[in-house]
C-alpha positions as CSV (number, residue, x, y, z in Angstrom):
1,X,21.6,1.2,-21.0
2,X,21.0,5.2,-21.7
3,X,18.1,6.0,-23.4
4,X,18.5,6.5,-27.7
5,X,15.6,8.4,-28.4
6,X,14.6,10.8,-31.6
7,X,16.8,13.4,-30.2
8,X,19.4,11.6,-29.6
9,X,19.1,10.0,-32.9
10,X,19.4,13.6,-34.6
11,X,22.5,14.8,-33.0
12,X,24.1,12.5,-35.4
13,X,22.0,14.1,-37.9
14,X,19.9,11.4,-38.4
15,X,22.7,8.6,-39.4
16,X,22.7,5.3,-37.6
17,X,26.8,5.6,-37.4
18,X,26.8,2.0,-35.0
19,X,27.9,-1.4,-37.2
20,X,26.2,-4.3,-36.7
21,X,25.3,-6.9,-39.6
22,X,21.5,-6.6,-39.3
23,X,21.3,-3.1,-39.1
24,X,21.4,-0.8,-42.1
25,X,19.9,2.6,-43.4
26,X,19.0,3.3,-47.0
27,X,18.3,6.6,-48.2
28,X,15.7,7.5,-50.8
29,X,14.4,3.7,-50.7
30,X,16.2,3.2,-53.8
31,X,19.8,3.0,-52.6
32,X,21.5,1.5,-56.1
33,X,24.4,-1.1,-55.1
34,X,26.9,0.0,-57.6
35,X,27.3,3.9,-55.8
36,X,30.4,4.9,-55.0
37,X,31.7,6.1,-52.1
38,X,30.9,10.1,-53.4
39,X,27.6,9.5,-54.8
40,X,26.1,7.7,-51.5
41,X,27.9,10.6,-49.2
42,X,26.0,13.4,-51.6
43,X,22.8,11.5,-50.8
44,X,23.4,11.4,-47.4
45,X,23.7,15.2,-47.3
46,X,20.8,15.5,-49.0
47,X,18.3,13.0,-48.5
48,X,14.8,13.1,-48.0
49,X,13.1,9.3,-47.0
50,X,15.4,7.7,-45.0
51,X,14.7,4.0,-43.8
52,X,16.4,2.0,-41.3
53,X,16.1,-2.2,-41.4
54,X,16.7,-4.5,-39.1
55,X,16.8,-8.2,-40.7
56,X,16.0,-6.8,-44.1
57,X,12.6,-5.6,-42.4
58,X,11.3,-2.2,-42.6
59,X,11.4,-0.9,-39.0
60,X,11.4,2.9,-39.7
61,X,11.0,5.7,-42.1
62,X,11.0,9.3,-41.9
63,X,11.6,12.5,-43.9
64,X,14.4,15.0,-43.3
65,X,14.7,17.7,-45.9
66,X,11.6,19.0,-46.7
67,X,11.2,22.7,-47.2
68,X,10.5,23.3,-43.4
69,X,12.8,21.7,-41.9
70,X,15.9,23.7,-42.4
71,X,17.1,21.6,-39.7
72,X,16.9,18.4,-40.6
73,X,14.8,17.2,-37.5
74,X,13.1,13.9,-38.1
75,X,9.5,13.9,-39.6
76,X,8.4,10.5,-39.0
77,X,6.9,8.8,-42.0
78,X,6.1,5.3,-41.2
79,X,6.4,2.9,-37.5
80,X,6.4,-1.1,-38.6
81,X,5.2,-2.0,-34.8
82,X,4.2,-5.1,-35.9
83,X,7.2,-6.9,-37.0
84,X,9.4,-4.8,-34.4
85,X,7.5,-7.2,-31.9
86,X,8.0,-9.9,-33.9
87,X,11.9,-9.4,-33.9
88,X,12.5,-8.7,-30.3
89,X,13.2,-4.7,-31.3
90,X,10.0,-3.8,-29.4
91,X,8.0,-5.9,-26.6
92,X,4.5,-5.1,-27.7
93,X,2.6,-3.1,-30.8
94,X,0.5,-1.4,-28.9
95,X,-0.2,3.0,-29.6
96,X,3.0,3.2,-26.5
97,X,5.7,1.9,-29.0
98,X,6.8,5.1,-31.5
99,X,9.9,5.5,-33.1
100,X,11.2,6.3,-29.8
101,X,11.1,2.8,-28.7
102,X,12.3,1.4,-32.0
103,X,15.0,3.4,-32.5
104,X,16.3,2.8,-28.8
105,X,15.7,-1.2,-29.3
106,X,17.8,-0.5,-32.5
107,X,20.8,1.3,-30.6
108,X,20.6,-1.5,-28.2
109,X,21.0,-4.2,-30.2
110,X,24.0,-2.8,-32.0
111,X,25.3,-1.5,-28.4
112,X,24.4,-4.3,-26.0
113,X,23.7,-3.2,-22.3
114,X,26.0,-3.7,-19.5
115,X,24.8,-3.1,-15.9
116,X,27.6,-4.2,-14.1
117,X,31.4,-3.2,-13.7
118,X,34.5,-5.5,-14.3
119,X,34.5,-6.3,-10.5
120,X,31.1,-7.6,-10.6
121,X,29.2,-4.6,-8.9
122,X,26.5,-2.8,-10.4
123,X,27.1,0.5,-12.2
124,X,26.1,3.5,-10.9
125,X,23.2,5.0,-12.2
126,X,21.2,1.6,-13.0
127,X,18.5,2.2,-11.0
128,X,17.8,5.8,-12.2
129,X,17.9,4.9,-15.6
130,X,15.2,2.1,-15.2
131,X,13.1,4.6,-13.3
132,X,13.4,7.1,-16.5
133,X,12.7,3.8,-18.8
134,X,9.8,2.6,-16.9
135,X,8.0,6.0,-16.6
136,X,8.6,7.1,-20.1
137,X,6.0,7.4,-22.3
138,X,8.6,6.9,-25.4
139,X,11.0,4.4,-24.6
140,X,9.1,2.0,-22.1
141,X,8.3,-0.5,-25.0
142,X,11.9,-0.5,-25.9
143,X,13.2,-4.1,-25.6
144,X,16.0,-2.9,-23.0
145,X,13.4,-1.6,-20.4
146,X,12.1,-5.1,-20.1
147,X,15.7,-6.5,-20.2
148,X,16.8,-4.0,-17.5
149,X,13.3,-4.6,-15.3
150,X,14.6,-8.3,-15.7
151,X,17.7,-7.5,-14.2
152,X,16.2,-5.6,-11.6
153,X,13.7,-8.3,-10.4
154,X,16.7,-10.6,-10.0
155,X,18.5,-7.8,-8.0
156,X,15.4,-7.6,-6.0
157,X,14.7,-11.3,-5.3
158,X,18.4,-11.9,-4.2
159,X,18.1,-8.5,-1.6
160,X,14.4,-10.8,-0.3
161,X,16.6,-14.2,-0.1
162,X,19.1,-12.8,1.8
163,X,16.1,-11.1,4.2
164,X,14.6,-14.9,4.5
165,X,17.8,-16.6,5.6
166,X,18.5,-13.3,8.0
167,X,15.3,-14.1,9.6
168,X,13.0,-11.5,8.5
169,X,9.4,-12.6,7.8
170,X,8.2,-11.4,4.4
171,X,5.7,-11.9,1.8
172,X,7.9,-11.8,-1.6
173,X,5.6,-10.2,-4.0
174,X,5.0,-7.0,-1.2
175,X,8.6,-7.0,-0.9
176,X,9.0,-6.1,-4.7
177,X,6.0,-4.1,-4.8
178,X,7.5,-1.7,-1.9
179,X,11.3,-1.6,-3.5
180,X,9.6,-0.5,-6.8
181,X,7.6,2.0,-5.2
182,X,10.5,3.8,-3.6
183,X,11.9,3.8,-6.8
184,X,8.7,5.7,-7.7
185,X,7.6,2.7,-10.6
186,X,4.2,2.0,-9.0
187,X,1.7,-0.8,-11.1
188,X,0.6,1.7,-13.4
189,X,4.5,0.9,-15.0
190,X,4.3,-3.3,-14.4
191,X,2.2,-6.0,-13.7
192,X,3.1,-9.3,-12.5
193,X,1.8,-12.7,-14.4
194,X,0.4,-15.3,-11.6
195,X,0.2,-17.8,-14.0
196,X,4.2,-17.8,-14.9
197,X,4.9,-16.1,-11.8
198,X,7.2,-13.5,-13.6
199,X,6.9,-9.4,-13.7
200,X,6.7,-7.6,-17.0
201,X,6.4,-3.7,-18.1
202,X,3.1,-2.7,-18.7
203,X,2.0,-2.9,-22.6
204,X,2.5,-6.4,-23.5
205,X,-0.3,-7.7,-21.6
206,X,-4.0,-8.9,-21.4
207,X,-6.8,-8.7,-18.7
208,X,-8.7,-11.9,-18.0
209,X,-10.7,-13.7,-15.9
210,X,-9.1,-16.2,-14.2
211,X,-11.1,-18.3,-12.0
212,X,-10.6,-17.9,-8.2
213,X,-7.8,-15.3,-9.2
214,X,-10.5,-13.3,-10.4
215,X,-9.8,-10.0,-13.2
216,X,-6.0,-10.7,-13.4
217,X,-3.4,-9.2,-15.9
218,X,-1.3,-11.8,-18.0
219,X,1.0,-11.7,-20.8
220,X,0.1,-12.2,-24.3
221,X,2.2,-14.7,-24.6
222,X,0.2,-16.6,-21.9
223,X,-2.0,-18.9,-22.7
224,X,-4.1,-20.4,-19.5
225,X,-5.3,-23.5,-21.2
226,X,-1.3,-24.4,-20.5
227,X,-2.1,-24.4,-17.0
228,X,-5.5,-26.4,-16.5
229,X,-7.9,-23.7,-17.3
230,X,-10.5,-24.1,-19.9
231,X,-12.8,-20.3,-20.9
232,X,-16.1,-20.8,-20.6
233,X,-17.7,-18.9,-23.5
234,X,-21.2,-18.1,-21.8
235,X,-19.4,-16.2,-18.8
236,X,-16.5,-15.2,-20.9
237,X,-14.1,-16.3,-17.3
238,X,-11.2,-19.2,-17.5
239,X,-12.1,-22.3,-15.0
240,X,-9.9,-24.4,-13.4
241,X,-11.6,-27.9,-13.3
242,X,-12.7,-27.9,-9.9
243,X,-13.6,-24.5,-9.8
244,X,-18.0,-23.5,-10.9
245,X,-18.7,-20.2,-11.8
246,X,-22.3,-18.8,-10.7
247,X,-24.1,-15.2,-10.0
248,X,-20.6,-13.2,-10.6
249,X,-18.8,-15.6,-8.2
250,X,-16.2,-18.7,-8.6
251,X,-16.6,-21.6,-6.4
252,X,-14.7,-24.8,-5.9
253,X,-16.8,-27.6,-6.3
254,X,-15.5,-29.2,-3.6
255,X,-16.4,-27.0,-1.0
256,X,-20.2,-26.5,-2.2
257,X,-23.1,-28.5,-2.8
258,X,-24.4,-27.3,-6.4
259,X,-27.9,-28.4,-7.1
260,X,-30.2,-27.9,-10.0
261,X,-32.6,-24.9,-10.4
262,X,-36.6,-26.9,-9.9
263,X,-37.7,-24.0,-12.0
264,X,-34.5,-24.0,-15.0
265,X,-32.4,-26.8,-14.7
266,X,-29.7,-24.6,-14.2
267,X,-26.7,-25.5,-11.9
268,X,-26.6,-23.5,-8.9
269,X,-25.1,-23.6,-5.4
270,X,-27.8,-24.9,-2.8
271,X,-27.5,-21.9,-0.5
272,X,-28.0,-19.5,-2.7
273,X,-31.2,-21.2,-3.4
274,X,-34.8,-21.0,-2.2
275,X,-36.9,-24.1,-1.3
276,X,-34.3,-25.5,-4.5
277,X,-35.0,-22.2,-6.7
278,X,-32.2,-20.3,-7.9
279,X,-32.0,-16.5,-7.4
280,X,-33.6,-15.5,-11.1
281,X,-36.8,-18.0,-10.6
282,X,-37.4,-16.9,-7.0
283,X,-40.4,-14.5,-6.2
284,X,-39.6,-10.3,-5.9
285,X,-38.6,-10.8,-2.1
286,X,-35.3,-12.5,-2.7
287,X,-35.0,-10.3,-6.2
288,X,-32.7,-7.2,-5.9
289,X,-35.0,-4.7,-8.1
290,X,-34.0,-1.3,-9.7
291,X,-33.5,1.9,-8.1
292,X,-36.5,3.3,-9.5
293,X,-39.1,0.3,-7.9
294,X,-41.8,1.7,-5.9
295,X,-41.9,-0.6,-2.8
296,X,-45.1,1.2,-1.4
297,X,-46.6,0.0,-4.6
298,X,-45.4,-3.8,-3.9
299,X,-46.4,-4.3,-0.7
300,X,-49.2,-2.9,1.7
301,X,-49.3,-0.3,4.2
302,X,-49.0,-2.0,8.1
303,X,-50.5,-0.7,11.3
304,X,-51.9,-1.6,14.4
305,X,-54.5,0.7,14.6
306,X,-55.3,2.7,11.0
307,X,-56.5,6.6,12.0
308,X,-56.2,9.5,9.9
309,X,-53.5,10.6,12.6
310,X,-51.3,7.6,12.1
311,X,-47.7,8.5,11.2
312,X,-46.3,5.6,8.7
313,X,-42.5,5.4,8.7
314,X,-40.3,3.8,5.8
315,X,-36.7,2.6,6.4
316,X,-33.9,2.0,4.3
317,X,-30.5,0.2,5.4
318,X,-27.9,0.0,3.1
319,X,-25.4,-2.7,3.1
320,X,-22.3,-3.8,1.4
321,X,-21.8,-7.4,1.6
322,X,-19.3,-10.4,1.4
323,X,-21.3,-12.7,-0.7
324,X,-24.6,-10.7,-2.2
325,X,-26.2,-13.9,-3.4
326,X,-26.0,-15.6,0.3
327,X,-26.9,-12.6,1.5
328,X,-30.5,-11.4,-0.7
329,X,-31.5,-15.1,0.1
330,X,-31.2,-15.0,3.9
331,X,-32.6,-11.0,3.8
332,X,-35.6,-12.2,1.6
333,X,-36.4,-15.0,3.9
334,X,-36.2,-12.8,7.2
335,X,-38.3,-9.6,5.9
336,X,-40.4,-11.5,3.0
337,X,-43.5,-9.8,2.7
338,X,-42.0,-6.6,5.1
339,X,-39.2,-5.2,2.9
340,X,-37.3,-5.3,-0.6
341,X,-34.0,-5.0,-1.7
342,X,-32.9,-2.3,-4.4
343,X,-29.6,-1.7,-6.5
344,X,-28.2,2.0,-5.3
345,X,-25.6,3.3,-7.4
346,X,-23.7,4.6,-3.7
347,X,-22.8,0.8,-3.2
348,X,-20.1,-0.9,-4.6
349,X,-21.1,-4.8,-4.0
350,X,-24.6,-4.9,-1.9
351,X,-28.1,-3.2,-1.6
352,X,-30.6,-1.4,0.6
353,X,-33.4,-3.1,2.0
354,X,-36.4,-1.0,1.6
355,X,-39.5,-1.5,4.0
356,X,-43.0,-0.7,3.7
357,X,-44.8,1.9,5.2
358,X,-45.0,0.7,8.7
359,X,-45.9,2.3,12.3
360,X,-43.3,2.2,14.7
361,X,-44.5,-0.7,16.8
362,X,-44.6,-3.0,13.5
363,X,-40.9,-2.3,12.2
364,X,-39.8,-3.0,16.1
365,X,-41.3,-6.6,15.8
366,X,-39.5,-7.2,12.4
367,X,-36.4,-5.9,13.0
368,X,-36.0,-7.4,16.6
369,X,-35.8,-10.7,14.8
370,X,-33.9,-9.7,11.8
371,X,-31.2,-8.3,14.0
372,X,-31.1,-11.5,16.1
373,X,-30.7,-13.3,13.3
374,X,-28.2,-11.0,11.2
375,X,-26.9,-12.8,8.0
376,X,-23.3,-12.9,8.4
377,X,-22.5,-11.9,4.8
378,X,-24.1,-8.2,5.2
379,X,-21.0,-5.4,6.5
380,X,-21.2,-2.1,6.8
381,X,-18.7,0.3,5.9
382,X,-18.2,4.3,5.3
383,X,-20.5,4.6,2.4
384,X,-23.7,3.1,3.8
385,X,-26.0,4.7,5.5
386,X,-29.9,4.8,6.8
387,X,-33.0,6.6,5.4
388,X,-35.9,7.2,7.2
389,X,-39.2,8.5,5.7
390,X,-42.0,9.6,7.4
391,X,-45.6,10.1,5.6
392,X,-46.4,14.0,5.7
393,X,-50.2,13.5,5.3
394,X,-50.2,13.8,9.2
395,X,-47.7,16.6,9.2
396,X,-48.6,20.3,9.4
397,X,-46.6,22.9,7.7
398,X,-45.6,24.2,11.8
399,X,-44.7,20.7,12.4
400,X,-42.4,20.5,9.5
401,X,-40.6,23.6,10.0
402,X,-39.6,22.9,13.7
403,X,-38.4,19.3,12.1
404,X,-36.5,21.4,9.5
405,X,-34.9,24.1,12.2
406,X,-34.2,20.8,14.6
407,X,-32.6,19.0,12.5
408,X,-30.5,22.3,10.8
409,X,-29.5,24.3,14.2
410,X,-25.8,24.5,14.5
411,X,-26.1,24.5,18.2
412,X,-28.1,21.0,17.8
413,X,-25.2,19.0,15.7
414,X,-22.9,17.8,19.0
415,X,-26.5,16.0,19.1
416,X,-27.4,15.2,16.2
417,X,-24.1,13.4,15.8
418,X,-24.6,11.6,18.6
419,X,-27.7,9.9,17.6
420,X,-26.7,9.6,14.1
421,X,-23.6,7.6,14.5
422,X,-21.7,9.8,12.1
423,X,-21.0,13.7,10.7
424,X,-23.2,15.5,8.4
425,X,-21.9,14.8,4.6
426,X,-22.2,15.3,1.5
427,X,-25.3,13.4,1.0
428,X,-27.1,14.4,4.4
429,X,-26.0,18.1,5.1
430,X,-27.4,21.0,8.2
431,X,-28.1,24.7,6.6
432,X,-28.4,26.6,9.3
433,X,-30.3,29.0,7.1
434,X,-33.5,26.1,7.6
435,X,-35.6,27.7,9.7
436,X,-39.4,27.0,11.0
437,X,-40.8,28.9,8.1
438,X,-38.9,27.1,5.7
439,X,-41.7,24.7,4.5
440,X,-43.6,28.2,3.9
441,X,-40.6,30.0,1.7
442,X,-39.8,26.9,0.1
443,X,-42.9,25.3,-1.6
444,X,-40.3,22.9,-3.8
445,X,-38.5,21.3,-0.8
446,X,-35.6,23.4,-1.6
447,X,-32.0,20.9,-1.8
448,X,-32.7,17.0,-1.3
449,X,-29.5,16.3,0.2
450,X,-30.4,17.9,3.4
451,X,-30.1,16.6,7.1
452,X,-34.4,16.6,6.1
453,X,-35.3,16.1,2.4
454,X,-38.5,18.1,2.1
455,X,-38.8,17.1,-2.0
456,X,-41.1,14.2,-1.7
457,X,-44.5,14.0,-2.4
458,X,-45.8,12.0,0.1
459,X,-43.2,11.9,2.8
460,X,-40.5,13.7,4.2
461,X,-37.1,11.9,4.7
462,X,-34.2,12.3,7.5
463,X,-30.9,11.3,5.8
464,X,-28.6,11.3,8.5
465,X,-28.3,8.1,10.0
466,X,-25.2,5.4,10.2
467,X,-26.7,1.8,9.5
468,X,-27.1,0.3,12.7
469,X,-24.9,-2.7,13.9
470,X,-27.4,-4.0,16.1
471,X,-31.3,-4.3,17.1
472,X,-30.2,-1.8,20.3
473,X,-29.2,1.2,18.0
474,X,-31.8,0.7,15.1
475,X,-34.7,0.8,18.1
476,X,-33.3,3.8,18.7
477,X,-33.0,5.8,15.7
478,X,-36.1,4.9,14.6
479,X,-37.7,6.0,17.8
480,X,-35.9,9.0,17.5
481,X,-37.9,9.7,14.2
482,X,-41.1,8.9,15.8
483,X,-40.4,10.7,18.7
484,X,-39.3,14.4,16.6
485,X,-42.6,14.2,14.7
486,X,-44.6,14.1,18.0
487,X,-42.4,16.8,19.6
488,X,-42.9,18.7,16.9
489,X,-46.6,18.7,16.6
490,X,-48.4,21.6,17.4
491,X,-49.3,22.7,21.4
492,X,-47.2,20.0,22.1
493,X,-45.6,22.8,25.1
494,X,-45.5,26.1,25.5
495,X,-42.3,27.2,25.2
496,X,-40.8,30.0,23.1
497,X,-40.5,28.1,19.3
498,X,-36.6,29.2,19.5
499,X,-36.6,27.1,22.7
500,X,-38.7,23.8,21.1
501,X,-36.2,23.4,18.4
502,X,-33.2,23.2,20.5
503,X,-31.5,19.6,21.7
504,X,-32.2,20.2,25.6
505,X,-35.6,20.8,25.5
506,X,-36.4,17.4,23.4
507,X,-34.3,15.9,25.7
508,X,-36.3,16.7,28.6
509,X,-39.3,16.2,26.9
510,X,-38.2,12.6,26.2
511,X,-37.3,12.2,29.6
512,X,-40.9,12.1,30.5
513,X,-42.1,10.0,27.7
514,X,-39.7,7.2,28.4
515,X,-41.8,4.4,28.6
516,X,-42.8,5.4,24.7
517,X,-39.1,5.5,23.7
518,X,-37.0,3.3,25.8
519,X,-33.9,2.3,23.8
520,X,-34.3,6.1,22.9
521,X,-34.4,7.3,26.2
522,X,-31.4,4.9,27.1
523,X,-28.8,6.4,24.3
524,X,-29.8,9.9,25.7
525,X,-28.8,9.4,29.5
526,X,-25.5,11.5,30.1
527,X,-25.6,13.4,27.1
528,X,-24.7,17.2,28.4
């Protein structure tokens, strides 16, 4: 079970000295049958194109006594992958299997394997050696590795069998994945069929799609029409016959009621639907649109009372979600004609809803019965987040400085975390080198991925926000916005400006503006 490789091949000086009747090595390619025992010995000593067969196929050919290579260290010539495969030398022809691997499948066939001793234990260094075989990037495609994996899965499944009947409470397949592991062969070495329920070393394989199972790796030997499933050309995915395949999602028939599209004809589960249209036919509130969509340009401005003074905000949640199709349907029909949804290349498997401009009071109303009625398939998680813009029309270059300091003052960010739900990152960051005559200095907005984006046209953005989990701590962040931009306007106090950018004196100030800012004024009570 050692590994035969190139090197070990030319300490031998490049003869294949092991008998076996469908193994032999000719030299030149023109070996004549009638040399005698003196003429095929000089050639030996001197050859140049050596091949070695196996079956009377070519396996492998290489040089050895060209004018460089005082040596006589193998220059490979030719690889026959193909029909190594085919004659159980190599397990797969894929760029992995070299001479390496063919000569070692070669070595092995003339020296068969043997893992255990005469008393029926297992020699000692088994394990190592399938660690070395498995991680190699020469020999892994060897016939042996797979033999010896074999072996090992058996070893492996007998060690589980005897955990089961001791009592132990294990699922099998993390059982082998954590013995592998501490052998240091993680799945970039193996993958495991689910179709004939058997492990194999990676290189021989094929991904699919396989129904429920989803992107799966099988052998290439495995063919799932064998097992019920029949590949459905138009979504290139193998299908079980109860199974229906719709909007990147497998579904068992039986568990759905699929309907046709009134707009198509095409078949389509009914709750993913609208009024019996599918998600392609419905209108732009159920669609999920591009990044780049202007939703200001989509749907109208919304305020109680319109005045040249009136602050507009813009929100944007992001979500991931458990079934994106259920979920645009039941978002469209809870903020039609109020928000949109847009792709964003920060989430994996969802969207962000995208609002209008709106005035406070406005977003309140909506979102009060959106959150009451929160589709069950939306989830938040570590990379979401919530945007906030505000219009600047209404903002003077005073008021957006103290917003810029506010939001960028180290001493501030025990409270800025606290109303954010989270820690500055990446995508949101305080400078405390933002001070009230940024705006001034900075004509271009300076970096976008601040704590307060200052690069948009019409509006200014705060980036910091967690998405909220409920209508409670939405109220409040958005109140928060509302409530820094009228803090921040001008003669709004007269304190020192050094003192109106600092958390305690917003605090207070909100303290007496309560009734404006309730859920606000709530999440502030306690805060030291």
């Amino acid at each position: 079970m050692k590994i035969f490789n190139i090197t070990e091949f030319n300490k031998l000086n490049n003869i294949f000295r092991f008998q076996h009747p469908n193994i032999r090595q000719t030299f030149w390619t023109k070996e004549e049958p009638y040399w005698d025992s003196e003429t095929r010995r000089d050639v030996m000593r001197n050859f140049g194109l050596s091949t070695l067969w196996y079956k009377d196929e070519r396996m492998l050919q290489f040089y050895t006594n060209d004018e460089a290579n005082g040596y006589k260290k193998l220059s490979i010539y030719n690889t026959n992958r193909e029909r190594a495969k085919e004659l159980g030398v190599v397990i797969s022809s894929n760029y992995n299997t070299n001479a390496n691997s063919i000569i070692d499948g070669l070595y092995h066939i003339a020296n068969p394997p043997v893992y255990y001793n005469k008393n029926g234990s297992l020699k000692k260094g088994f394990w190592g050696q399938l660690t070395r075989r498995m991680r190699s990037n020469n020999v892994s495609q060897s016939w042996v590795t797979q033999h010896m994996f074999d072996e090992a899965i058996k070893l492996i499944l007998t060690d589980y069998t005897n955990l089961i009947t001791e009592g132990h409470v294990i699922d099998l397949r993390r059982h082998v994945s954590s013995v592998l592991s501490d052998l240091e062969i993680t799945t970039q070495y193996y993958y495991y069929d689910p179709l004939t329920e058997k492990y194999h070393v990676q290189g021989n394989g094929k991904n699919v799609y396989l129904g429920a199972l989803g992107r799966v790796r099988i052998h290439a030997n495995t063919a799932p029409e064998n097992y019920g499933y029949t590949y459905n050309e138009r979504y290139q995915v193998y299908l079980q016959p109860h199974e229906f395949y719709h909007n990147h999602r497998v579904y068992n028939r039986n568990e759905v009621n699929i309907i046709e599209c009134r707009t198509c004809g095409t078949e389509v589960v009914d709750v993913e639907c609208v009024d019996g249209v599918c998600s392609s036919c419905v209108d732009s509130a159920y669609k999920i649109h591009s990044y780049s969509t202007r939703v200001e340009g989509m749907l109208k401005f919304k305020a109680t009372k319109v005045k040249p003074s009136t602050v507009y905000l813009g929100c944007e949640l992001e979500y991931e979600t458990i079934n994106r199709n259920r979920a645009q349907v039941d978002v469209g029909k809870l903020l039609h004609g109020h928000a949109l949804m847009k792709s964003d290349g920060s989430i994996r498997n969802g969207f962000e809803i995208v609002t209008c401009p709106a005035t406070l009071d406005i977003h309140l109303d909506v979102f009060k019965k959106f959150y009451d009625n929160l589709p069950p398939d939306l989830k938040i998680e570590k990379n979401v987040g919530m945007h906030v813009h505000i219009s600047r029309k209404p903002l003077s270059q005073l008021t957006l400085g103290k917003m810029a300091e506010f939001l960028n003052r180290l001493d501030n960010k025990q409270f800025i975390h606290h109303i954010a739900g989270r820690i500055d990152n990446s995508y949101a960051r305080m400078d405390s080198g933002r001070t009230v005559t940024f705006p001034w200095k900075n004509r271009n907005g300076g970096d976008r991925y601040n704590a307060l984006n200052l690069n948009n046209q019409n509006t200014v953005e705060i980036r910091l926000f967690a998405t909220p989990i409920d209508y409670k701590t939405f109220a409040m962040r958005l109140q928060f916005c509302q409530a820094l931009v009228d803090y921040c306007q001008p003669a709004q106090n007269n304190l020192p400006l050094k003192q109106q950018t600092f958390y305690g004196s917003f605090i207070n100030w909100v303290r007496q503006e309560r009734y404006s800012y309730p859920e606000l004024h709530s999440h502030l009570k306690g805060f030291n």
